[in-house]
VEXDREN-2710 file (C-alpha; in Angstrom, 1 decimal):
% VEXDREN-2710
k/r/px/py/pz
1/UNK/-37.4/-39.3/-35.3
2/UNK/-37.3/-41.3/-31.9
3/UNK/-39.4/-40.0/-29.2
4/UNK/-39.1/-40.3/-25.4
5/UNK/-41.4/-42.9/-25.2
6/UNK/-39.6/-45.4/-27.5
7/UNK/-36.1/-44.9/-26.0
8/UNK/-37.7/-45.3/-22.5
9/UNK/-39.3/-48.5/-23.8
10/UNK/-35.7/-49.7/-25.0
11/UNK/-34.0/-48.5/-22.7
12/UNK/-36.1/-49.9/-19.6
13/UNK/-37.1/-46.9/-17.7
14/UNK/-39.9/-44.1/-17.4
15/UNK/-40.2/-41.7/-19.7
16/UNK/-39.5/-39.2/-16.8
17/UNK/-36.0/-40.9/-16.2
18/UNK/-35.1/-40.2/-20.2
19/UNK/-36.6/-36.5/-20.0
20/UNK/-34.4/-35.8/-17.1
21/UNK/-31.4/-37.3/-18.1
22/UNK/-31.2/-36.0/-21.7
23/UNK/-32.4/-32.5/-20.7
24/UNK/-30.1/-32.5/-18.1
25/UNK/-32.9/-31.8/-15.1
26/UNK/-31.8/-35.0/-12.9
27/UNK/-31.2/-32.6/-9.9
28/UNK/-30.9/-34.7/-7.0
29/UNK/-32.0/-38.0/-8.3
30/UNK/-29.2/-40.0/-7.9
31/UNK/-30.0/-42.8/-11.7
32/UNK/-26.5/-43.9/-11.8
33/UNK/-23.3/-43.9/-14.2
34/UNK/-24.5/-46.8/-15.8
35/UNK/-28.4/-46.1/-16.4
36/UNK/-27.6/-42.6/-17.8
37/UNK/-25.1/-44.1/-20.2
38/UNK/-27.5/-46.3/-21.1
39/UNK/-30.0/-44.0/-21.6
40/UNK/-27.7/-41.4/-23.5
41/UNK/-26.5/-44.4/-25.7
42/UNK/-30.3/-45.7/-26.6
43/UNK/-30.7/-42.0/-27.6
44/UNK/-27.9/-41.8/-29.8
45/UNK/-28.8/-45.4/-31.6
46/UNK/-32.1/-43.9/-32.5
47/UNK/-31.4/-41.2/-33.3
48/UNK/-32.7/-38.8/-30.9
49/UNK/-33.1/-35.2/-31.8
50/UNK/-34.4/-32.8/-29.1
51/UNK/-36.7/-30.3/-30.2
52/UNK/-34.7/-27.4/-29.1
53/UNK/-37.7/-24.4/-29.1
54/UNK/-39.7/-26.9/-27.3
55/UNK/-37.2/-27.8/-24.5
56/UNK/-36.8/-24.0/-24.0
57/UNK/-40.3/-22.7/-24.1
58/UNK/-41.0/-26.0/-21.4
59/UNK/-38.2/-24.9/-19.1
60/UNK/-38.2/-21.3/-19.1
61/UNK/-34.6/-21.2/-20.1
62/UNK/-32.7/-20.7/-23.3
63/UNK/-29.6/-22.6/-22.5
64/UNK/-27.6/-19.5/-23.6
65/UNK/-25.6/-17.3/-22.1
66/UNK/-24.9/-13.6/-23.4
67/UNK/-21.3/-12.4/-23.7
68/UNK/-20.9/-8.3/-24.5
69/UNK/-17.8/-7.5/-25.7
70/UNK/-18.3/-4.0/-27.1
71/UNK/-18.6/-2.7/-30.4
72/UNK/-16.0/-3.3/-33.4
73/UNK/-14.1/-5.3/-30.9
74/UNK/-11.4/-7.6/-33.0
75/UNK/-11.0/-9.0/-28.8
76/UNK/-11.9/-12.8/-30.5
77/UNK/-8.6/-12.6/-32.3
78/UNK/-6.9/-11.5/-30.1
79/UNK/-4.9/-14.0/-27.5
80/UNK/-5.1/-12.5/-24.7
81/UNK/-9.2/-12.1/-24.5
82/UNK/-9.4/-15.7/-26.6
83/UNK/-8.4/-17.7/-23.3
84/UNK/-11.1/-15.7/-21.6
85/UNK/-13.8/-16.8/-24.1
86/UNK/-12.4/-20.2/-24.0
87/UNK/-12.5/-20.8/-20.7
88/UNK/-15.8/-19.3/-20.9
89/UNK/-17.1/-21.7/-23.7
90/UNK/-15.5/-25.1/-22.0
91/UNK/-17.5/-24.4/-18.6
92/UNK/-21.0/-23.9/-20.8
93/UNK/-20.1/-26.8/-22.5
94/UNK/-20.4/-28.6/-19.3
95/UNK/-23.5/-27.7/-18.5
96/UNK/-25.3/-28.3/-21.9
97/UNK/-25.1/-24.3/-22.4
98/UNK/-24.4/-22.2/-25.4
99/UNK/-22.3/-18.8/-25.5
100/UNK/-23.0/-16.1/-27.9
101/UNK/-21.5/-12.6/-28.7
102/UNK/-23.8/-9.9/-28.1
103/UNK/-23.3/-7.4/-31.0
104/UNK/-25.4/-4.4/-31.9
105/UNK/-28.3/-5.1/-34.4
106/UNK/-30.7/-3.0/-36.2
107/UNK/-29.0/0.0/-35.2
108/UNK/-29.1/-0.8/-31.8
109/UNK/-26.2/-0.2/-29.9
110/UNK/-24.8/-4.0/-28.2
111/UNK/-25.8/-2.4/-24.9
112/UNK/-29.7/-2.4/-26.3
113/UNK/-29.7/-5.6/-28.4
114/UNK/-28.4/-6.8/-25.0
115/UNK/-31.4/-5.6/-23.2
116/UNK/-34.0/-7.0/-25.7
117/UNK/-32.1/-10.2/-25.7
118/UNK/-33.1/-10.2/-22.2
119/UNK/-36.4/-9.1/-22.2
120/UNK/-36.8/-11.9/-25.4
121/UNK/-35.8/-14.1/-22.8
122/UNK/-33.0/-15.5/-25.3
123/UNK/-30.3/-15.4/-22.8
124/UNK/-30.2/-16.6/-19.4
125/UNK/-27.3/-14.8/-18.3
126/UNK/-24.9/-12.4/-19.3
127/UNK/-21.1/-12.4/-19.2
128/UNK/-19.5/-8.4/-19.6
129/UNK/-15.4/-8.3/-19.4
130/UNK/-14.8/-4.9/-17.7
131/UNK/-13.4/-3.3/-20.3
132/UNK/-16.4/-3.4/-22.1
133/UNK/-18.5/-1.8/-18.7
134/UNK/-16.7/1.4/-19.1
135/UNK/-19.2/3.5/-21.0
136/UNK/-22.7/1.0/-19.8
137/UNK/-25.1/1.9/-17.7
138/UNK/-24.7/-1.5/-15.6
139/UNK/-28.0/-1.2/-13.0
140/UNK/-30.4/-1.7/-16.3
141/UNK/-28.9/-5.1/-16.8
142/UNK/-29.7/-6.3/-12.9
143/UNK/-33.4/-5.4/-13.4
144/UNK/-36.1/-8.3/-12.2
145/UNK/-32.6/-9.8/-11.0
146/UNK/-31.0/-11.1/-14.0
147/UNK/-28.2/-12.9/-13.5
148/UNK/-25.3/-10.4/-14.9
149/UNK/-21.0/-11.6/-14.0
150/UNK/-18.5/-9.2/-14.7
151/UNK/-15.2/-10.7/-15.7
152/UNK/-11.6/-8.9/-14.7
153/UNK/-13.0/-6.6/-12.7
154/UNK/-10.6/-4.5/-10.9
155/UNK/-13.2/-2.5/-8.7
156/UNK/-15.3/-3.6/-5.5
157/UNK/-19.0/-3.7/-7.2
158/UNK/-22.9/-4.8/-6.3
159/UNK/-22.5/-6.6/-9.4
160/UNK/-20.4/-10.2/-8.7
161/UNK/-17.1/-10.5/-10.8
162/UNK/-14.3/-12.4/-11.0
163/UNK/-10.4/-10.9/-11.1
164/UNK/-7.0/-12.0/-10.7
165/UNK/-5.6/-11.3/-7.6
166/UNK/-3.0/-8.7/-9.6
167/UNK/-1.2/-7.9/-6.2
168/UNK/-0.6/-11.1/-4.9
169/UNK/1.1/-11.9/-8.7
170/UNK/3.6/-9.3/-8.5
171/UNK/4.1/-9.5/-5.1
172/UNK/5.1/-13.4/-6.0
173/UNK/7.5/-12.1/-9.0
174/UNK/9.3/-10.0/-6.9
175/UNK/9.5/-12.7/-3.8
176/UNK/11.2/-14.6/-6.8
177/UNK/13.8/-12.0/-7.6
178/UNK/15.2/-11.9/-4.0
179/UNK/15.0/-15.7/-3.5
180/UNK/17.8/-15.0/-6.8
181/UNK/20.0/-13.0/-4.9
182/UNK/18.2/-9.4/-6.0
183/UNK/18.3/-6.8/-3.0
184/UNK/17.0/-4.0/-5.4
185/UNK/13.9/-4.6/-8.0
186/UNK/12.7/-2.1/-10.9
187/UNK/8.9/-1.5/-11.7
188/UNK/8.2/-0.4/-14.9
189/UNK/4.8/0.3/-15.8
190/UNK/2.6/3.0/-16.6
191/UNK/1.1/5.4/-13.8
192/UNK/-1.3/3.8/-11.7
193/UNK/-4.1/6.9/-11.9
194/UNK/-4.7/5.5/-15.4
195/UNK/-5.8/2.3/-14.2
196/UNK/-7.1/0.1/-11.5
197/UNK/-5.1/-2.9/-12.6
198/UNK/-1.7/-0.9/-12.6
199/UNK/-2.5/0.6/-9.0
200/UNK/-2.9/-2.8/-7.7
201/UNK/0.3/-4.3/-9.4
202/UNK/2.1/-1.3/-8.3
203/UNK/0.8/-1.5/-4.6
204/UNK/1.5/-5.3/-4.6
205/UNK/5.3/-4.5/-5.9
206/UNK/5.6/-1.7/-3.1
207/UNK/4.2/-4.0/-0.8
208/UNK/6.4/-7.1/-1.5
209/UNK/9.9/-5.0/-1.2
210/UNK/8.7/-3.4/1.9
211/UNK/8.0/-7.1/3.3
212/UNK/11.2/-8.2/1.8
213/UNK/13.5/-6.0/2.8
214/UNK/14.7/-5.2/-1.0
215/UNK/15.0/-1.4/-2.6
216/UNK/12.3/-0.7/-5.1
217/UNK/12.7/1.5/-8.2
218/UNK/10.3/2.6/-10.4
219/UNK/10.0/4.1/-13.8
220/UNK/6.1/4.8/-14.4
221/UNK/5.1/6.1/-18.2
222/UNK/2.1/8.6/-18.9
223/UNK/0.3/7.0/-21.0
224/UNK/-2.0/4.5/-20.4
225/UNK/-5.0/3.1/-23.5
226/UNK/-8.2/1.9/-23.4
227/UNK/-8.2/-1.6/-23.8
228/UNK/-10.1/-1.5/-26.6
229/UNK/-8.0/2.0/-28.3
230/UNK/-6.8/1.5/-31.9
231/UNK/-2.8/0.8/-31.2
232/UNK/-3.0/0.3/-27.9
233/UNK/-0.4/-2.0/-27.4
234/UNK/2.0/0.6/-29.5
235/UNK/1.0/3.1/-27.9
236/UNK/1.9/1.6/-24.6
237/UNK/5.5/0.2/-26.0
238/UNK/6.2/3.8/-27.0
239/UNK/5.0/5.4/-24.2
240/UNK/7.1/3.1/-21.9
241/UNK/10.1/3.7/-24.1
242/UNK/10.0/7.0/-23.6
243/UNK/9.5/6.8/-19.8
244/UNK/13.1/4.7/-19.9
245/UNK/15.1/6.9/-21.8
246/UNK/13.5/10.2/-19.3
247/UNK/14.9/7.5/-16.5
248/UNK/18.4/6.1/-18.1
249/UNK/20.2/6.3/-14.8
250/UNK/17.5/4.4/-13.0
251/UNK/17.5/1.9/-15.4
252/UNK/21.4/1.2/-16.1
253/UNK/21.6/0.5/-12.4
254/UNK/18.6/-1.7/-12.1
255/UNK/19.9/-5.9/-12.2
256/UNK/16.1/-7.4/-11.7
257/UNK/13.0/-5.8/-13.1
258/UNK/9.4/-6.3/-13.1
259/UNK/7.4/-5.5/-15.7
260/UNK/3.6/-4.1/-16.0
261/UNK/2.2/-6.4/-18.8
262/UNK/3.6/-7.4/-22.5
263/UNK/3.8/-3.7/-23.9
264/UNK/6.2/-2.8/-21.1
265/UNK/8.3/-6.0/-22.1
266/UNK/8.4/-5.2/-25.2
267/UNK/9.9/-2.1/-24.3
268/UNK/12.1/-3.3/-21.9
269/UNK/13.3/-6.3/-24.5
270/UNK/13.5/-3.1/-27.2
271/UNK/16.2/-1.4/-24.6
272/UNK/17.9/-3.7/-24.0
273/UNK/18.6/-4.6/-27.5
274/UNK/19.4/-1.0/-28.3
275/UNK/21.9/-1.1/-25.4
276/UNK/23.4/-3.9/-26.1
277/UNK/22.2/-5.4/-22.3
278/UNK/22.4/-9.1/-22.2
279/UNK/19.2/-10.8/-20.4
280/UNK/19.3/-12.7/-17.7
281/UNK/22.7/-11.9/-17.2
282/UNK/23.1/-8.5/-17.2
283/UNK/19.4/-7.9/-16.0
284/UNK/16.7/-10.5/-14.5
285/UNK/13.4/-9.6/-15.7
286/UNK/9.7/-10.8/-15.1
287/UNK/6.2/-9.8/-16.2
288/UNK/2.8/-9.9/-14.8
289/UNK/0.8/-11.0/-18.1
290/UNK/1.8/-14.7/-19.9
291/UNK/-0.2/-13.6/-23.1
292/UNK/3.4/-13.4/-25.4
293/UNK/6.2/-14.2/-22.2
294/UNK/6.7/-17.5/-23.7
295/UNK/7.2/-16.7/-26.7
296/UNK/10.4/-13.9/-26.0
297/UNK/13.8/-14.8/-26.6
298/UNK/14.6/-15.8/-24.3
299/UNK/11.4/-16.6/-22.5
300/UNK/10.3/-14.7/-19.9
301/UNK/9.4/-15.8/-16.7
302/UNK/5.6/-14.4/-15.7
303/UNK/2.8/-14.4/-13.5
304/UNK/-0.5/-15.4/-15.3
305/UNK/-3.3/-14.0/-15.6
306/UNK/-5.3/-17.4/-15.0
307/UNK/-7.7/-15.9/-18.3
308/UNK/-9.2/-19.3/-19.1
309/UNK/-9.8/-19.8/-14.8
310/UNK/-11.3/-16.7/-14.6
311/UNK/-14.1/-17.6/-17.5
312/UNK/-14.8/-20.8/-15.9
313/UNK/-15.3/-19.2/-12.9
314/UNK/-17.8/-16.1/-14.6
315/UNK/-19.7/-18.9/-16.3
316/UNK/-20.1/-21.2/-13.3
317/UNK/-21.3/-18.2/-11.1
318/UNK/-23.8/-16.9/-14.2
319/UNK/-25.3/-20.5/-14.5
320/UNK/-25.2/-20.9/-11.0
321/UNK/-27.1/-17.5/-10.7
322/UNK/-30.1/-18.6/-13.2
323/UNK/-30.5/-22.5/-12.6
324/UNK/-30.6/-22.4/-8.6
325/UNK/-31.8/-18.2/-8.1
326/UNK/-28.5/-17.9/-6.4
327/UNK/-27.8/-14.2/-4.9
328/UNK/-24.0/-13.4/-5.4
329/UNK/-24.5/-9.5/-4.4
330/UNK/-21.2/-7.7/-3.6
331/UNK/-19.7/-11.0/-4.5
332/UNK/-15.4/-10.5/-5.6
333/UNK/-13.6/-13.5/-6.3
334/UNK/-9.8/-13.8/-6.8
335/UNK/-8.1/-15.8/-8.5
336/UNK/-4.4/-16.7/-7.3
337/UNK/-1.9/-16.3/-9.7
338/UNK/0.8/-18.7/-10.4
339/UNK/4.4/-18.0/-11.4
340/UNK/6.0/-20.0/-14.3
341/UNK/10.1/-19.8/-14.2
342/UNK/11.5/-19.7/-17.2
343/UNK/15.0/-18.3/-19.3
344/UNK/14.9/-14.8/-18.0
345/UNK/15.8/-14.9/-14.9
346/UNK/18.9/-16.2/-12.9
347/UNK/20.8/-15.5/-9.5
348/UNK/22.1/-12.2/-9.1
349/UNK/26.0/-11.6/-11.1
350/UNK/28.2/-8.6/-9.5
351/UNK/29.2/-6.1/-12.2
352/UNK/32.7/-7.1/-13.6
353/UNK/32.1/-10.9/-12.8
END
C-alpha cells in the first residue's frame, strides 16, 4: 500500500501538504484547486488506503456523528423522517464524516449506548430529532460540552436546534387562499395542547386572517399521537374524521381550507369523497406537510417542511460544534418554508356558478 511519503514524492510536495489534504486538515492554507487535485489523483493511482484507526486515534476525532432515533423506530422507512436522514447524510458526506444510528445494545437502552458511545469517544457529535427527546434526560448528553443538535424542535432550549418556521408556513398558505379570491379559510387540525407544532400552525393561521382581513374557522380533533405511537397516522385520520362530521355545518360552508399535516388531508380528501365535494372547485385546500401532497389526486398544494434543509443545517451546526469548539447555547434556527402551488387550489367560484 502507498504511503504519504511516496505520493508526496510523485506528486511534488511535502508530506505535510498530502497529510493535510487527504485528511482533510488544510484549515486556512490556501494549496490550490489544482495541487489538491493533483494530490487526490496521485493518491487514487496508487492506491492509497488511509489507515482509518490511525487517523482517528492522531486527531482525536472519530469522523462520526451519532443519530438517536429511539427504540423500535421503523422512522428510516418512513418518508417523511428519510429526507431528514438524508439531508443529514449528504452534509457529512461533505465533510469526510460518517452518520450512524444509535440503537440500544447489550441491553442498554439507545439513551445509554449513546452515552458510552460518547465516553468511547466513537462519536463526535450527536444528532436527536425531537421526537425522540421526549422521554431523555437531555443535560447528561451536554456534559464536558459535547456537541449535541436537536432537530425539529418546536420548544425554545439551552440545547441548539433547528425547526421549520411552522407559523410563517401557514401563515403563507392562507396569504395564498385570499390572493384566490377566499375571504373565509377553514383550519383543520388537531388541538394545539397536544402539541407544540399544532399551537404554532394554529397561531400562524389565526395570525395570517387577522392580518388579512379574511374569517377563520376552525374544526380541531382530540386526539393527537406520539410520533413514534403504533397507528399514528390512523389514528389521526380517524380522529380528524370524527372532528368533521361533530362540525358538518362548519365544514359545508367552508370554500378554502387549510390543513394540519397529511393525516388531516387524508381526512379531508376522505370527506370529500364521501360527500361527493369536488376539489378545487367546490373547495380550495392546502396542507402544511409535502411528505404525500404530491402524490393526492389531484395534488395538493403545500408548505414544506424543508426536512432535507433542516438536516443539513443539524449536521453543519454538530460539525461545526466539534471541529472549531463553537458554542451555539440557546441557539434556534428557522427555517423558511416555501409554498409549492399545485392542482388543488383555484380562485374562489360563488355557489350556483
Amino acid at each position: 500500500m502507498a504511503t504519504l511519503k511516496e505520493i508526496a514524492a510523485k506528486a511534488g510536495v511535502s508530506v505535510g501538504t498530502v497529510s493535510k489534504v487527504l485528511n482533510n486538515r488544510m484549515g486556512d492554507q490556501q494549496f490550490g484547486a489544482d495541487c489538491v487535485a493533483k494530490i487526490k489523483q496521485t493518491a487514487a493511482d496508487l492506491g492509497y488506503i488511509p489507515n482509518y484507526h490511525a487517523r482517528s486515534l492522531k486527531s482525536g476525532t472519530s469522523y462520526t456523528v451519532g443519530m438517536l432515533l429511539g427504540v423500535g423506530s421503523d422512522v428510516l422507512w418512513n418518508d417523511y423522517w428519510a429526507r431528514l436522514v438524508g439531508g443529514m447524510m449528504s452534509a457529512a458526506r461533505k465533510q469526510n464524516y460518517h452518520l450512524i444510528n444509535i440503537n440500544g445494545s447489550d441491553g442498554q437502552s439507545p439513551m445509554e449506548t449513546a452515552l458510552r458511545f460518547i465516553k468511547e469517544q466513537r462519536i463526535d457529535a450527536l444528532v436527536i430529532p425531537y421526537y425522540a427527546s421526549f422521554d431523555l434526560d437531555l443535560h447528561k448528553f451536554q456534559q464536558d460540552n459535547f456537541p449535541v443538535v436537536l432537530a425539529l424542535n418546536p420548544n425554545e432550549s439551552q440545547i441548539p436546534s433547528v425547526t421549520v418556521d411552522d407559523a410563517g408556513g401557514v401563515s403563507a398558505l392562507v396569504a395564498h387562499l385570499a390572493g384566490l379570491g377566499h375571504d373565509e379559510v377553514l383550519w383543520l387540525g388537531p388541538q394545539p395542547k397536544h402539541n407544540p407544532s399544532s399551537q404554532s400552525r394554529l397561531k400562524g393561521f389565526r395570525s395570517a386572517c387577522k392580518k388579512l382581513g379574511i374569517k377563520g374557522h376552525e374544526i380541531l380533533s382530540q386526539q393527537y399521537p406520539k410520533a413514534d405511537q403504533k397507528d399514528s397516522r390512523q389514528n389521526s385520520i380517524n380522529a380528524t374524521l370524527m372532528a368533521i362530521d361533530k362540525n358538518l355545518e362548519t365544514f359545508n360552508e367552508s370554500r378554502a381550507v387549510v390543513c394540519y399535516n397529511d393525516a388531516t388531508l387524508y381526512a379531508f380528501y376522505q370527506t370529500c369523497q364521501r360527500m361527493g365535494i369536488s376539489i378545487p372547485h367546490d373547495k380550495s385546500v392546502c396542507v402544511f406537510d409535502d411528505a404525500q401532497a404530491a402524490y393526492m389526486l389531484p395534488a395538493c398544494t403545500s408548505a414544506s417542511h424543508m426536512l432535507s434543509e433542516i438536516g443539513q443545517r443539524v449536521m453543519e451546526i454538530a460539525i461545526d460544534m466539534h471541529q472549531n469548539k463553537k458554542k451555539y447555547d440557546n441557539y434556534r434556527e428557522l427555517i423558511p418554508s416555501t409554498v409549492v402551488v399545485r392542482e388543488s387550489t383555484t380562485a374562489r367560484v360563488d355557489k350556483g356558478v
